[in-house]
C-alpha positions in Angstrom: 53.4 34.1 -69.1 54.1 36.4 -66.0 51.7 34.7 -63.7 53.3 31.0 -64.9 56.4 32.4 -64.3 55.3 33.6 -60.4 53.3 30.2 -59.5 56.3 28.0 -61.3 58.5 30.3 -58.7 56.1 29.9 -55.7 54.6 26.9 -55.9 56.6 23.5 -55.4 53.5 21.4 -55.1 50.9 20.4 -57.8 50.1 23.5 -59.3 53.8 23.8 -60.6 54.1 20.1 -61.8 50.8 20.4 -63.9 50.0 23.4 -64.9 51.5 24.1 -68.2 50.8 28.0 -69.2 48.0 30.4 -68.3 46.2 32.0 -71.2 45.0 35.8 -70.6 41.2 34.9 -71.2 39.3 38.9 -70.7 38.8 39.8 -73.9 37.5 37.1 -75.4 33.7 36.0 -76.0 31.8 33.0 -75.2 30.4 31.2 -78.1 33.1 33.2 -80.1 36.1 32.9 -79.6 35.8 29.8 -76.6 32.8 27.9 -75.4 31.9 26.4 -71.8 32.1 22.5 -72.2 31.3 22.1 -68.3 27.4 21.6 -67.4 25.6 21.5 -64.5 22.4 19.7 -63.7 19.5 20.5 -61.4 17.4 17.6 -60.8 13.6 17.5 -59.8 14.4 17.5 -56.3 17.1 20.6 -56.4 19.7 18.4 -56.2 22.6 19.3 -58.7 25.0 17.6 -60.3 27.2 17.4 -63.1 26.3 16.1 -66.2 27.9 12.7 -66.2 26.7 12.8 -62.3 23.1 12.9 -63.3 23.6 10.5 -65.5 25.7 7.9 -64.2 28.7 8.5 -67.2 31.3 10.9 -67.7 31.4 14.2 -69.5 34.4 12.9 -71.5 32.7 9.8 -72.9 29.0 11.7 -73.2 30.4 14.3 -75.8 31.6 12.8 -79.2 32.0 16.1 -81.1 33.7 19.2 -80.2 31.1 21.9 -80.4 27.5 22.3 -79.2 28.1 20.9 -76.0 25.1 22.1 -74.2 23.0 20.6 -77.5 25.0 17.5 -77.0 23.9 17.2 -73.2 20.1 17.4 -73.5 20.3 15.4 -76.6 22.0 12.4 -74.3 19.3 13.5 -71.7 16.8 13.0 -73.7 18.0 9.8 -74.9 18.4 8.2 -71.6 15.1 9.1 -70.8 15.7 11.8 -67.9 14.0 14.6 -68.9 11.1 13.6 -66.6 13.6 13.9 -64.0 15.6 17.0 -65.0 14.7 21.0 -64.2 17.9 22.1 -65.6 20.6 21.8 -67.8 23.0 24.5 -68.4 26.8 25.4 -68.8 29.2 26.3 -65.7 28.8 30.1 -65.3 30.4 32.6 -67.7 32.7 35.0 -66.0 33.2 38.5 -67.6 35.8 40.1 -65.8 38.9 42.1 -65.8 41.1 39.1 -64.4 39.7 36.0 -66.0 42.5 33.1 -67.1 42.2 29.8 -69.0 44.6 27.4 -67.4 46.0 24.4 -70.0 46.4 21.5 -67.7 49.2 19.0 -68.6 47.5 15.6 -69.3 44.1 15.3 -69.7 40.9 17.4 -68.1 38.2 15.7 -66.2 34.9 18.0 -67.2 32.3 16.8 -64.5 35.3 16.9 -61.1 36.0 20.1 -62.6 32.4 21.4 -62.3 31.9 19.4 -59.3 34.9 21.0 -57.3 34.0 24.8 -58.8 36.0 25.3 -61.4 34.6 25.0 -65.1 35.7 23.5 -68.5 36.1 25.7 -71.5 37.2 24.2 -75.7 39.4 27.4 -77.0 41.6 27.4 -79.9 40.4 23.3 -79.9 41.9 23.0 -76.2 40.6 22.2 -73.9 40.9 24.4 -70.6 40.1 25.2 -67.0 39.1 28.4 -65.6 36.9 29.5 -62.5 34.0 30.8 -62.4 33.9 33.3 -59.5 32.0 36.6 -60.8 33.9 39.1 -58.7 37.4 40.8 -58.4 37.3 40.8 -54.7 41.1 40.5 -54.2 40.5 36.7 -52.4 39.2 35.7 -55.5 42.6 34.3 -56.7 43.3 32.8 -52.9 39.9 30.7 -53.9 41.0 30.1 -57.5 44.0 28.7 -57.0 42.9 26.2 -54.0 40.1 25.2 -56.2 43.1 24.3 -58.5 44.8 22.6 -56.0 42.3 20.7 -54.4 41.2 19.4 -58.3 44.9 18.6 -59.1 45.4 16.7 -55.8 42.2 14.9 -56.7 43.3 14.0 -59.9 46.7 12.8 -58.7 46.0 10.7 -55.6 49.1 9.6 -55.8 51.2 12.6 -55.6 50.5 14.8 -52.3 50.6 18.3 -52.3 52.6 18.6 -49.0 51.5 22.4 -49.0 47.5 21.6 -49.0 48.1 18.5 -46.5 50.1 21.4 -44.0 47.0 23.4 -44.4 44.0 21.2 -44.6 42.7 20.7 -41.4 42.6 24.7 -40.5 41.3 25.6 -44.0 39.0 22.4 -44.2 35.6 24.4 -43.9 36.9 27.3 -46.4 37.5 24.8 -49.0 34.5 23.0 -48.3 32.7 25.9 -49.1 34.6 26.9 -52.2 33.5 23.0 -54.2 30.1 23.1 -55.7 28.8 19.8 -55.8 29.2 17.0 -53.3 31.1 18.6 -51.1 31.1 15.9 -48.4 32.3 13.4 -50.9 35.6 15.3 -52.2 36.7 16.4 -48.8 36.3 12.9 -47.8 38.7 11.9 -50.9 40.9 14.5 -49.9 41.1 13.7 -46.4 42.0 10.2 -47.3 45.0 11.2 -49.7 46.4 13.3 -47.6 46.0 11.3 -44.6 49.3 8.6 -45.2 50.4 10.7 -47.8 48.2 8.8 -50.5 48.9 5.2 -49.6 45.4 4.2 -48.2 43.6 6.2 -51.2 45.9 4.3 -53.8 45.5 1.1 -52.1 41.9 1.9 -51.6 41.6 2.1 -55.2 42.9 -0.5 -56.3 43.5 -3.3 -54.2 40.6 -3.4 -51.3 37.2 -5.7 -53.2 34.6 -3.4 -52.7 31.0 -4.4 -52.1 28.2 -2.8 -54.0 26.1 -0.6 -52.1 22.8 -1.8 -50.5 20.3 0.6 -49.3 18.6 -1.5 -46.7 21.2 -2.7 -45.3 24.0 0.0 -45.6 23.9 4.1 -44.6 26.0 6.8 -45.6 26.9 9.8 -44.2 24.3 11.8 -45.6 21.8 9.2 -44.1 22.7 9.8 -40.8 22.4 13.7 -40.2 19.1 13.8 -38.6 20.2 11.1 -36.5 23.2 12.7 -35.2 21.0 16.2 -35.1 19.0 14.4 -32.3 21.8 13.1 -30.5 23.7 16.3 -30.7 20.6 18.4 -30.3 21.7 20.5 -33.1 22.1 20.4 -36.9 24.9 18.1 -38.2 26.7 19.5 -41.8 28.0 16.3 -43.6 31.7 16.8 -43.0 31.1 16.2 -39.3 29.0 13.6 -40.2 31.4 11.6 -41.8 34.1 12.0 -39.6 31.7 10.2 -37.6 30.7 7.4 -39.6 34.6 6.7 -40.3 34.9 6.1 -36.9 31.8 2.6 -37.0 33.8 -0.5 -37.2 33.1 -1.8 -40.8 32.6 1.6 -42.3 34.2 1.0 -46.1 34.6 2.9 -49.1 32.0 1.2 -51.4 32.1 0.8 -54.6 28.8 2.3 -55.8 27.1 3.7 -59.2 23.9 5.5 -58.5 24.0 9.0 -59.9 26.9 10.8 -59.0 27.4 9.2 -56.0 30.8 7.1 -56.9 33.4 5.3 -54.1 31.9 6.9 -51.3 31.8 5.8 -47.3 28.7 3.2 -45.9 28.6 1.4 -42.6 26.0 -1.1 -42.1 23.2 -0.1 -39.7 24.1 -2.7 -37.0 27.4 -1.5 -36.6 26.6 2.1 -36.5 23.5 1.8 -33.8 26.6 -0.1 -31.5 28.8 2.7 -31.9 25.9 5.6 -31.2 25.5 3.0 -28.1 28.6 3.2 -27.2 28.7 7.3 -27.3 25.4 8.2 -26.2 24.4 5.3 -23.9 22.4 7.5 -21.2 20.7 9.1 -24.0 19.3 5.9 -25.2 18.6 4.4 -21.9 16.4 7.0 -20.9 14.4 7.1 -23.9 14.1 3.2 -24.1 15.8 3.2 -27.8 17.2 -0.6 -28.3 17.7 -1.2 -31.9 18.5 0.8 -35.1 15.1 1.4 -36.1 13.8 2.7 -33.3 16.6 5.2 -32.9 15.6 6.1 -36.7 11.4 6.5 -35.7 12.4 8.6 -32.7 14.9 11.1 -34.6 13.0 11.2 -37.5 10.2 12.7 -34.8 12.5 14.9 -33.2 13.8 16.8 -36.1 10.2 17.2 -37.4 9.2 18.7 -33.8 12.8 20.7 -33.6 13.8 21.6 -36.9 
C-alpha cells in the first residue's frame, strides 16, 4: 500500500479520487493465479482494434462468464460471422517484470478503452483489474503508466477534469498520443474536448446535441482527408493535425456513428470542407484549375501516388 499511499499524497486529480489500492502483481502467473480479459484484434487490412471495436459491441456485454476469455472472444467471432475478416485475436500483452501492479479501479472497468488507450484488463482473485503493459523497467515506464492511467480515468469521467492533465496537455499532446494504442486520433480528440471548457461541451455534446448518423458520401472524417492536406502541405499530415483542421470547417460535428470501432467521432461534409481549403489555399487551387471537391480529391489522390 506504499505506492497508494505516495499517489493519494501527490496526486489531487483523478488518479487519487478513483484509484482504490494497488496490488503488488510480480510474482504471480498468467493463467494461474490472474488471467488477461483485454483482447486485441488485427483485422484483414492490419488495422487493430479492440474486441468490442471489431465488432461493433462492448467487451463488457460480449463476455458472459468469467474465465476463458480469449475462448469467449473467437467463439463471439465466429458467431458473428467475422472470421473471414479477422487475422488475429489475442489478449493485451503479458508483462513479466520486476515492477508490474494491478490497479482496482473504484467503479466499474471499461475492457476495450482500456486496451484501446494502452493499458490492459486483467480478472484476479474474481476482480477485475488494470495494469499496463509496457515490457521494460526503463525508469519512464511509470511516467507512461501513470498518464495512460490518467488519460483513461479522464476519459471515463468527462465530467470531472483533471486540472493537472488539462495544465499539461498541449506540451505533452504528442507523448501521450504515442503512449494510446488504438485510435489514437479519436481519444485525443475526446480529450481535447473535455478539457477544453473544463468538460461542459463534452457533457453537453453527449447528451444534449441530436446527432446525425454518419454518411460516407456525403460526410469525411479526419482520417479521410490526410492525403488531401499532404498535397496542400506538400508533406505528410499525422491525424492529430488533421483534425485540428477539420474542427476548424463550419459544420464539422461530432456524429453519432456505429461502424466498427469508430464511435462519436468528428465529420464535416465535403462542401463545407472544399470552402474552407478555398479559403486557406486559394493560390494553390487557382493555379492548378481545382474548382470543386472532387477534383481537389483526383488531383491529391495523384500527387500522393507520384510523392509518397
Amino acid at each position: 500500500m506504499r505506492e497508494l499511499s505516495y499517489y493519494r499524497k501527490n496526486e489531487t486529480g483523478l488518479l487519487a479520487q478513483y484509484m482504490d489500492s494497488i496490488i503488488e502483481a510480480s510474482g504471480l502467473v498468467k493463467d494461474i493465479d490472474f488471467e488477461i480479459v483485454s483482447m486485441i484484434v488485427m483485422d484483414n487490412e492490419f488495422d487493430t482494434f479492440s474486441l468490442g471495436g471489431f465488432l461493433g459491441s462492448t467487451s463488457n456485454k460480449i463476455f458472459k462468464s468469467s474465465t476463458g476469455f480469449l475462448d469467449q472472444a473467437k467463439n463471439v467471432i465466429k458467431e458473428q460471422g467475422k472470421e473471414k475478416d479477422l487475422m488475429w485475436v489475442a489478449p493485451t500483452q503479458n508483462v513479466v517484470r520486476g515492477n508490474v501492479k494491478f490497479y482496482r479501479i473504484k467503479g466499474g472497468i471499461d475492457y476495450d478503452l482500456a486496451a484501446e488507450v494502452g493499458l490492459g484488463v486483467v480478472s484476479y482473485k474474481n476482480e477485475f483489474m488494470i495494469y499496463s503493459p509496457q515490457g521494460n523497467d526503463d525508469p519512464m515506464d511509470v511516467v507512461h503508466e501513470m498518464i495512460k492511467l490518467k488519460v483513461y480515468l479522464q476519459l471515463m469521467h468527462p465530467e470531472n477534469v483533471d486540472m493537472k492533465l488539462k495544465e499539461s496537455f498541449d506540451k505533452n499532446a504528442d507523448l501521450i498520443q504515442s503512449l494510446l494504442l488504438i485510435n489514437p486520433w479519436k481519444h485525443m480528440e475526446r480529450l481535447e474536448d473535455i478539457i477544453s471548457d473544463d468538460g461542459v461541451i463534452a457533457k453537453e455534446t453527449e447528451e444534449k446535441l441530436e446527432k446525425p448518423k454518419l454518411n460516407r458520401t456525403e460526410r469525411i472524417t479526419s482520417g479521410d482527408i490526410l492525403y488531401i492536406l499532404a498535397f496542400l502541405n506538400g508533406r505528410k499530415v499525422d491525424r492529430y493535425e488533421a483534425l485540428k483542421f477539420l474542427k476548424s470547417v463550419d459544420d464539422c460535428i461530432l456524429d453519432d456513428v456505429q461502424n466498427g470501432s469508430l464511435k462519436a467521432i468528428y465529420t464535416a461534409s465535403k462542401q463545407s470542407f472544399f470552402k474552407y481549403v478555398n479559403s486557406k489555399y486559394t493560390k494553390l487551387l487557382e493555379n492548378r484549375d481545382i474548382r470543386t471537391f472532387q477534383e481537389l480529391d483526383d488531383y491529391a489522390n495523384q500527387y500522393v501516388i507520384n510523392h509518397f
